[in-house]
C-alpha positions as CSV (number, residue, x, y, z in Angstrom):
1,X,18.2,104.9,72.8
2,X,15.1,102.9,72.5
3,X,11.4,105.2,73.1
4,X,8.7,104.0,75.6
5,X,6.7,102.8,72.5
6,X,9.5,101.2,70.7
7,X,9.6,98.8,74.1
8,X,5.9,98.7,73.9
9,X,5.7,97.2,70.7
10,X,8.7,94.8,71.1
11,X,6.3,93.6,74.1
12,X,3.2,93.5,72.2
13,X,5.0,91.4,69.2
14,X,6.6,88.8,71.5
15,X,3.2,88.2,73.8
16,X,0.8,88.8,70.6
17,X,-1.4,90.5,72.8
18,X,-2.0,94.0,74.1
19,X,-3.8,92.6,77.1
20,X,-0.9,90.6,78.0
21,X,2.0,93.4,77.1
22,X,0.2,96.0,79.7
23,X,0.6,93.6,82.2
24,X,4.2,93.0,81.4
25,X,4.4,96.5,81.6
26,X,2.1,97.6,84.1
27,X,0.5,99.7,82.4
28,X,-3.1,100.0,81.1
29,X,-4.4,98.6,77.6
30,X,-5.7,101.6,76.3
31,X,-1.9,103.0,77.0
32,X,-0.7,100.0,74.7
33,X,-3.2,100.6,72.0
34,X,-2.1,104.3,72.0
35,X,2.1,103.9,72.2
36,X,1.6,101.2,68.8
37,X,-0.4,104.3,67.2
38,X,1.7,106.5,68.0
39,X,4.7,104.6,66.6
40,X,2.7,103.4,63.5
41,X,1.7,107.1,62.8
42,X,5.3,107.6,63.1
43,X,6.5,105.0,60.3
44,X,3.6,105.2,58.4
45,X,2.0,101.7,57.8
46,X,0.0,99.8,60.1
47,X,2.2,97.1,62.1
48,X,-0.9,95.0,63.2
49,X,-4.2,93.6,62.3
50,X,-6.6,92.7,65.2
51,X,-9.6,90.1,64.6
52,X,-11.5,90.2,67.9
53,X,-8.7,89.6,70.5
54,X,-6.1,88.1,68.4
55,X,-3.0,89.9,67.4
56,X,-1.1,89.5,64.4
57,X,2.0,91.3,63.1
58,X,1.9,92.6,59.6
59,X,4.8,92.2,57.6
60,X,5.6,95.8,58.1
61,X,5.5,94.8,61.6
62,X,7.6,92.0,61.3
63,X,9.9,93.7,59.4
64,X,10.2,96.7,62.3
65,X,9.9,93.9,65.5
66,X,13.6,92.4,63.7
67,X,15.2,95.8,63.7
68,X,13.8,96.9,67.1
69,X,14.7,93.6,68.9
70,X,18.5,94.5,67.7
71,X,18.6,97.6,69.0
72,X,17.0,96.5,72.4
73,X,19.2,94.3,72.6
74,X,22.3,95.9,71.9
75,X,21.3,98.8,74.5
76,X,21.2,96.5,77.1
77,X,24.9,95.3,76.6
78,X,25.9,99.0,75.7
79,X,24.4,100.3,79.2
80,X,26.1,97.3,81.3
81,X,29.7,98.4,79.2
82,X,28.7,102.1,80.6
83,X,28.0,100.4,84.0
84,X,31.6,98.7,84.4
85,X,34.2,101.3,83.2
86,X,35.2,101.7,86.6
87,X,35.4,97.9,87.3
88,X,38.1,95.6,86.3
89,X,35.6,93.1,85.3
90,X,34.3,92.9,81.5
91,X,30.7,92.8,80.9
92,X,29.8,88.3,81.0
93,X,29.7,86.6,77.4
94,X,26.5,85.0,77.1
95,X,26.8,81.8,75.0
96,X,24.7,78.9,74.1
97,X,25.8,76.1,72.5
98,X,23.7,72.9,71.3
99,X,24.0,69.5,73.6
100,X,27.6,68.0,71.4
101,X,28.9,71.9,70.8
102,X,28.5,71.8,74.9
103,X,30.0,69.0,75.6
104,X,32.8,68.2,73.0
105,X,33.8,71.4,71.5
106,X,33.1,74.7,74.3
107,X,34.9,73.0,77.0
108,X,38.2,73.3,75.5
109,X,37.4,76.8,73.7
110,X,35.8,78.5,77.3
111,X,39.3,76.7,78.8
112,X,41.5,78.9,76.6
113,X,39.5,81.8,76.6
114,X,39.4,82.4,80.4
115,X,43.6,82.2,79.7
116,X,42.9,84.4,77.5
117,X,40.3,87.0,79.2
118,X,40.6,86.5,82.7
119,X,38.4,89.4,83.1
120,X,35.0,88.3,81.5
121,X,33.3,85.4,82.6
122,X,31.1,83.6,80.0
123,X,27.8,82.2,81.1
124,X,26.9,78.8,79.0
125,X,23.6,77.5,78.3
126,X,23.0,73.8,76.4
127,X,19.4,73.8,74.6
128,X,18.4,72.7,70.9
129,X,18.7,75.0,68.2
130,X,15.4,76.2,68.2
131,X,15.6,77.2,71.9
132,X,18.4,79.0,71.4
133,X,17.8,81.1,68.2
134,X,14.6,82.4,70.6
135,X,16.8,82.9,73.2
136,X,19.2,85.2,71.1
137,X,16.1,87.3,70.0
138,X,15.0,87.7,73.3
139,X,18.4,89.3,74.3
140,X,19.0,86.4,76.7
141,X,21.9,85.6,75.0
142,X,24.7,87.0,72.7
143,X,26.1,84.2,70.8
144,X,25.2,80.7,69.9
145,X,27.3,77.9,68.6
146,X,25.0,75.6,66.6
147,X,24.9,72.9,64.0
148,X,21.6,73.0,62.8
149,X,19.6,75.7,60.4
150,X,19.0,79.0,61.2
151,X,17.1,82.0,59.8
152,X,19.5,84.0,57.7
153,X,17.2,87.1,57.5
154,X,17.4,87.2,61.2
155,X,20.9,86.0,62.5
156,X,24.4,86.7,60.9
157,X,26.7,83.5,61.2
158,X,30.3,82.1,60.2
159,X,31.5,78.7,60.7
160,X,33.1,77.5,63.4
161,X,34.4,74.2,62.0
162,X,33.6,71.2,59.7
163,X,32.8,68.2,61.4
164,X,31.8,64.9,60.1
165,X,28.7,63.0,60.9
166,X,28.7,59.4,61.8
167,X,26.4,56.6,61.8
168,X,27.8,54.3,64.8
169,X,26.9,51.3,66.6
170,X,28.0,48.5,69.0
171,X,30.3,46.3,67.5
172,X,28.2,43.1,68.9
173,X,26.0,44.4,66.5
174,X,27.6,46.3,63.5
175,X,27.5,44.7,60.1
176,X,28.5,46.1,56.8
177,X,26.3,48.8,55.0
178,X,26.6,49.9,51.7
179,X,23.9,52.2,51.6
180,X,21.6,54.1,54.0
181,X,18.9,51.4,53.3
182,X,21.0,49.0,55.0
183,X,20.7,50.2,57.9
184,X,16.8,50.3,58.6
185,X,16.9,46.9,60.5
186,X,18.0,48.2,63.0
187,X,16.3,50.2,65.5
188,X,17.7,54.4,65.4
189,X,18.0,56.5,68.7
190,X,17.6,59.7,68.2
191,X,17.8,63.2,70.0
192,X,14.3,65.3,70.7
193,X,12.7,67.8,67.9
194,X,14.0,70.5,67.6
195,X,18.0,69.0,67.9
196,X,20.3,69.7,65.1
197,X,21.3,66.3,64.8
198,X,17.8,65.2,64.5
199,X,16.8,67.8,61.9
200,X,20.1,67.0,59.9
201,X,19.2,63.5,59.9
202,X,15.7,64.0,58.6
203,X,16.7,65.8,56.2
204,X,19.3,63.1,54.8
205,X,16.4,60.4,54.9
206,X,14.2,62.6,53.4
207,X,16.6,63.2,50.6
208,X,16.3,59.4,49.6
209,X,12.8,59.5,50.5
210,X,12.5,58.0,53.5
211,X,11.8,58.6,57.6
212,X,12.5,57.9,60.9
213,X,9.6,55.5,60.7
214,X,11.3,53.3,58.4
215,X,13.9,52.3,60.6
216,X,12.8,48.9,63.0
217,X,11.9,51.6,66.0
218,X,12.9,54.8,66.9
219,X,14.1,55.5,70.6
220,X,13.9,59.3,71.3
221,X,16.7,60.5,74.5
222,X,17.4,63.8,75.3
223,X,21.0,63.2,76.6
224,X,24.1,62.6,74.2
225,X,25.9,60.0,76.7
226,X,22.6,58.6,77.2
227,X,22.4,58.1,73.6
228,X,26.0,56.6,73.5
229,X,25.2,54.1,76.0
230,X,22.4,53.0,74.1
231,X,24.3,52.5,71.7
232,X,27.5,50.6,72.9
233,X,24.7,48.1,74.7
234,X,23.3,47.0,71.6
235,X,20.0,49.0,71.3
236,X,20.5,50.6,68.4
237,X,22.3,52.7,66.0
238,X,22.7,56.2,65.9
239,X,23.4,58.9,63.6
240,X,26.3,61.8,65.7
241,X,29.2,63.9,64.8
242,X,32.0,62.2,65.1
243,X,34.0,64.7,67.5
244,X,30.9,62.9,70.3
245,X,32.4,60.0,69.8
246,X,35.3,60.2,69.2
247,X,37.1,58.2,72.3
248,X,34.6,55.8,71.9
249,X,35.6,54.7,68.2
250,X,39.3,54.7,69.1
251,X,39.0,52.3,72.0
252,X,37.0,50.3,70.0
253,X,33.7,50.5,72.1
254,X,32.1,51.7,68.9
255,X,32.6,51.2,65.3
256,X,31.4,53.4,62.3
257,X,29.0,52.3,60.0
258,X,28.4,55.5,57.7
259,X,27.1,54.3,54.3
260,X,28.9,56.2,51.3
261,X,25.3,57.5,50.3
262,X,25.2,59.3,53.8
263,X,28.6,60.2,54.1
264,X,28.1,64.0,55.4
265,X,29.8,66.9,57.2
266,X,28.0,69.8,59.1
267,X,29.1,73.1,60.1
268,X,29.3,74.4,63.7
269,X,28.2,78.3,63.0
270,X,28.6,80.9,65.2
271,X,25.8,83.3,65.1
272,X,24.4,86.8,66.6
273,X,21.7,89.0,65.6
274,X,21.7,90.7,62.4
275,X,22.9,93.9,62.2
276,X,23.9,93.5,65.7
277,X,26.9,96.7,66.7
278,X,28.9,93.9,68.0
279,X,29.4,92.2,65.3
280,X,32.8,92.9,64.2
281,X,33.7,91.6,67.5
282,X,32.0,88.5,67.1
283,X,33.6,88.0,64.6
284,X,37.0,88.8,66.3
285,X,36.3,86.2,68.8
286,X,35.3,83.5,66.2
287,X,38.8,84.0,64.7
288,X,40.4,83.3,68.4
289,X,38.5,80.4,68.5
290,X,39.3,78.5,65.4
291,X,43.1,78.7,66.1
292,X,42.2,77.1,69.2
293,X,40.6,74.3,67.4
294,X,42.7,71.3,66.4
């Protein structure tokens, strides 16, 4: 188990302040000052610098806040799995997924795993990658299901599926593109930063050195089916993975455009903390999960 200054520093690296971490924990400052002493004169190399009030972590202290923030994290599920013995419930799945993973892909996996474990309940949360990689080092979450980037020195991952991603548009106002550049008439509607659908599409203009400020306008929505309705009413073309849309294409209320010089396909990862004790059974559940995949 995790000592009173191993939680004290955890604290103190997430709020980058000792001021702020004895509040958290009510206790005083001077009590903060002396647990990350203690702990540094325990590993042997200094885990922050201080310049007036600020706080910042030293690699060392980096290095240590990773493996920590495992361990905490595990605990926690370990100690609720001690709680429930007795109970016939299992201890609840936290999952987040990004926006299209929760709309277009979890519904039909969560369907066939309550079939399958009727005792655990799984608690979903929709939020951009970024949001939900914090969210997994906070311990607010086990899993995620994303599409975009992640740290691989901090989260262990495998992949889901492979889907392809689309360039679509009304057909009122489709026309033929050859390449990527043909496309920059028209205005794009995007997701928020931080989506990774947004960053995967920045990254493709960038490859052929260009930007979302190339296209005619950009429209920034937060909301996939907001996004599609823009779309099928003309306003501009949009850049998804294909399993969004893919009633819409077959009924013929949109049509794909995808130049051959942006033709792409992105993985949906599944990924958990490194070093994480439960990751053999991550893993176990990813493999139930692709065979319910089409």
């Amino acid at each position: 188990m995790i000592d009173y200054r191993a939680h004290t520093f955890i604290i103190a690296y997430r709020l980058r302040s000792f001021t702020r971490a004895a509040e958290e924990l009510h206790i005083t400052q001077p009590a903060v000052s002396q647990h990350i002493k203690q702990l540094e004169a325990r590993v042997g190399c200094s885990l922050f610098e201080t310049r007036g009030r600020a706080v910042r972590s030293t690699p060392a202290g980096d290095l240590l806040y990773r493996r920590l923030s495992v361990m905490a994290n595990d605990e926690a599920r370990i100690i609720d799995e001690l709680r429930r013995l007795d109970s016939a419930t299992a201890v609840p799945l936290r999952l987040g997924c990004t926006r299209t993973i929760a709309d277009y892909v979890a519904p039909r996996l969560l369907a066939k795993h309550a079939q399958r474990h009727p005792e655990q309940t799984v608690h979903l949360r929709s939020a951009n990658t970024r949001d939900l990689l914090t969210s997994l080092e906070m311990g607010e979450l086990d899993l995620a299901l994303v599409e975009g980037p992640y740290d691989r020195s901090s989260f262990d991952g495998s992949v889901l599926s492979t889907e392809p991603y689309v360039a679509v548009a009304s057909p009122r106002k489709a026309q033929s593109a050859h390449a990527l550049s043909d496309l920059l008439a028209h205005p794009i509607i995007v997701r928020e930063k931080g989506s990774g659908t947004r960053e995967i599409l920045e990254r493709m203009l960038a490859a052929q050195g260009l930007e979302l400020g190339d296209f005619a306008a950009v429209i920034e929505v937060a909301s996939i089916p907001a996004i599609k309705e823009f779309v099928r009413a003309g306003r501009g073309i949009t850049f998804i993975y294909r399993v969004a849309v893919s009633e819409e294409l077959s009924r013929g209320e949109l049509v794909d455009l995808t130049p051959a010089d942006c033709a792409a396909h992105h993985d949906f990862t599944l990924i958990w903390q490194q070093g994480s004790t439960y990751a053999e059974s991550y893993r176990a559940l990813l493999d139930e999960w692709r065979s319910d995949l089409p």
